[in-house]
Phi, psi and omega in degrees: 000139194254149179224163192203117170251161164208156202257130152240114172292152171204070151097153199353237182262080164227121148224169182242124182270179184196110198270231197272317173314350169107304198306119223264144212207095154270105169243176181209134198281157176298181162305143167063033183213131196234153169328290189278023164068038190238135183269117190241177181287125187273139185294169210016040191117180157280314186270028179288133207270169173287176162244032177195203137274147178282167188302304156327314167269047158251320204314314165290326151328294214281339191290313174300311189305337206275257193359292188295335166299341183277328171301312166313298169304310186321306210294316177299326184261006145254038194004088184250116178266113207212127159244017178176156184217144163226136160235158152249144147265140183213134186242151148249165167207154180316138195297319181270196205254127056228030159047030145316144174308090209262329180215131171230130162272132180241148187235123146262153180203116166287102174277076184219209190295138185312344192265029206269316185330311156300319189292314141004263179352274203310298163297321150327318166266348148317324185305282205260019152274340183234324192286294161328095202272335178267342172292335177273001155305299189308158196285310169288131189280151175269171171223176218198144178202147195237132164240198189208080178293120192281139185260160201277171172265154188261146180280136180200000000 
């Protein structure tokens, strides 16, 4: 399976990619920061804000996302009544280049019932042990830790 994007730069560190979908994807390096970490002067100031996320946090976008989708399906077709999922990501990375991802973490946080909490476990882990294509990309394997925010019974 081929998977295939493509990048237009458009003016100082901005570029806009494009997958199968169509969907246009901006990114951008912070001020004063080039691909190879090398520090140049940022175009409208220091503090000019970006106009995207850098390549790295899509790179972690992409890792939650992949997960929670997986998560999502799993927690439905074992049918867990749920009303939200938040994940964090949270990444380090090496001091010198090429600054790979050395440890990345995941927090799911579940909104259902306090007894949702194993089937959680479970799908996460079903997620980034078999499922997750962009997390078994990374060089650093994640680790993953799940809480379960209890939602009140509905009054009736």
């Amino acid at each position: 399976m081929t998977t295939r994007v493509t990048l237009s730069w458009h003016g100082d560190r901005r570029f806009v990619g494009f997958g199968d979908t169509g969907a246009p994807v901006l990114v951008n390096f912070a001020p004063g920061e080039t691909a190879a970490g090398v520090p140049r002067p940022p175009a409208g100031g220091a503090n000019a804000p970006a106009a995207g996320p850098k390549p790295t946090e899509l790179l972690l976008v992409a890792a939650g996302a992949c997960t929670g989708l997986d998560v999502i399906s799993l927690l439905q077709k074992m049918r867990v009544p749920f009303t939200g999922l938040h994940i964090d990501v949270v990444g380090e990375r090496a001091p010198e280049h090429p600054k790979y991802f050395t440890k990345v973490e995941v927090t799911y946080r579940l909104k259902a019932a306090p007894d949702a909490g194993p089937s959680l476990e479970r799908a996460a882990e079903m997620s980034m042990e078999r499922y997750c294509s962009v997390g078994h990309s990374l060089r650093a394997r994640p680790t993953w830790r799940c809480e379960v925010e209890a939602e009140e019974p509905p009054r009736g």
